[in-house]
N, C-alpha and C positions, 0 to 999 in steps of 0.2 A: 300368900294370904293377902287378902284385898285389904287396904288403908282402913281405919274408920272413916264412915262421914259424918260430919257436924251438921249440930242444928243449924240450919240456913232460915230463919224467917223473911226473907227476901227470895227465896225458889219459889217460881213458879211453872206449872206443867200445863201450855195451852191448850197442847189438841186433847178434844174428849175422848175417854177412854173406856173399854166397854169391859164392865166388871160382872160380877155373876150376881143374882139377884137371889132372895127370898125373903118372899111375903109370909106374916106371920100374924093373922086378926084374932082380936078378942073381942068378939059383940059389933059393935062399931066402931072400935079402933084397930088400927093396923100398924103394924110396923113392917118398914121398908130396911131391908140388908143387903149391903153392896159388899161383896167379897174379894181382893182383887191384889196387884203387886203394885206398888207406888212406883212409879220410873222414875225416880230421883234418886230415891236410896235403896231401891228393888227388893224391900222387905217385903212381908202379906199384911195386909192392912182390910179391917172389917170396917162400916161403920153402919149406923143406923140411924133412920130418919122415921120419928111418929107422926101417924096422922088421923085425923078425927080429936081432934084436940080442940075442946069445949070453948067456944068463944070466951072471952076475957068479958071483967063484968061490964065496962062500958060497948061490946060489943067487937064486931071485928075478931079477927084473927092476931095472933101476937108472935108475928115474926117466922110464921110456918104456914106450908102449902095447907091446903084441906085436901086436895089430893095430890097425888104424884106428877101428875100430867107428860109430856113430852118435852119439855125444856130440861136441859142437863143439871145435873144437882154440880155445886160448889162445896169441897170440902179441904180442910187439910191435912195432910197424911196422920193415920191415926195407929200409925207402925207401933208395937208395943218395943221395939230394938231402942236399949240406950243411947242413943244421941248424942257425942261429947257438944256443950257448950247449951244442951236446953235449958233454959231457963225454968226456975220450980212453978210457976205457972202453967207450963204447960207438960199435963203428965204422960201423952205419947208424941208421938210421933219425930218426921226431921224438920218439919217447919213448911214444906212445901205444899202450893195450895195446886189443887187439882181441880179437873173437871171430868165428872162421870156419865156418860150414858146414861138418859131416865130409863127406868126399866122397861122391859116389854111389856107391849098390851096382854092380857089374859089371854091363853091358845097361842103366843108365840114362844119359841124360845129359849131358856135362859132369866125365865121367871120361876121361882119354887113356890107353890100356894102352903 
């Protein structure tokens, strides 16, 4: 039987990692799902990124792509496995921050519409 692994909020996993996608629109917003195994703590780990998200009332964006584009998404493992030492702030994952493949363009791939 393998150890537990603890929360680490100090792991970090550099090289990008190519996880399985599906896109999911309602009208003009969409949501983007990365599906994938965290290499840290090698649980399955979902997470979701919304976009078409309504400008903020002074204008701009707040804090979110408008689309997906081709630069890698940034996230932190969002494994639903208890963690010994997570902290109550944080309700999944092992702490470790990753980098994901943007999804594929529409017609390749490893994109679900």
């Amino acid at each position: 039987m393998t150890p537990p692994i603890e929360y680490d909020p100090d792991a970090v996993h550099t090289p990008v990692l190519t996880f399985r996608w599906v896109v999911r629109r309602n009208g003009d917003d969409a949501q983007y799902e990365a599906s994938g195994t965290c290499p840290v703590c090698t649980c399955p780990m979902t997470r979701t990124w919304p976009f078409g998200q309504p400008p903020v009332a002074k204008g701009g964006w707040f804090g979110r792509r408008e689309e997906p584009g081709p630069e890698p998404f940034h996230t932190l493992c969002q494994c639903r496995t208890l963690h010994m030492n997570r902290p109550a702030s944080e309700p999944r994952g092992c702490g470790a921050l990753l980098t994901i493949a943007a999804p594929p363009s529409p017609g390749q791939s490893g994109a679900t519409p």
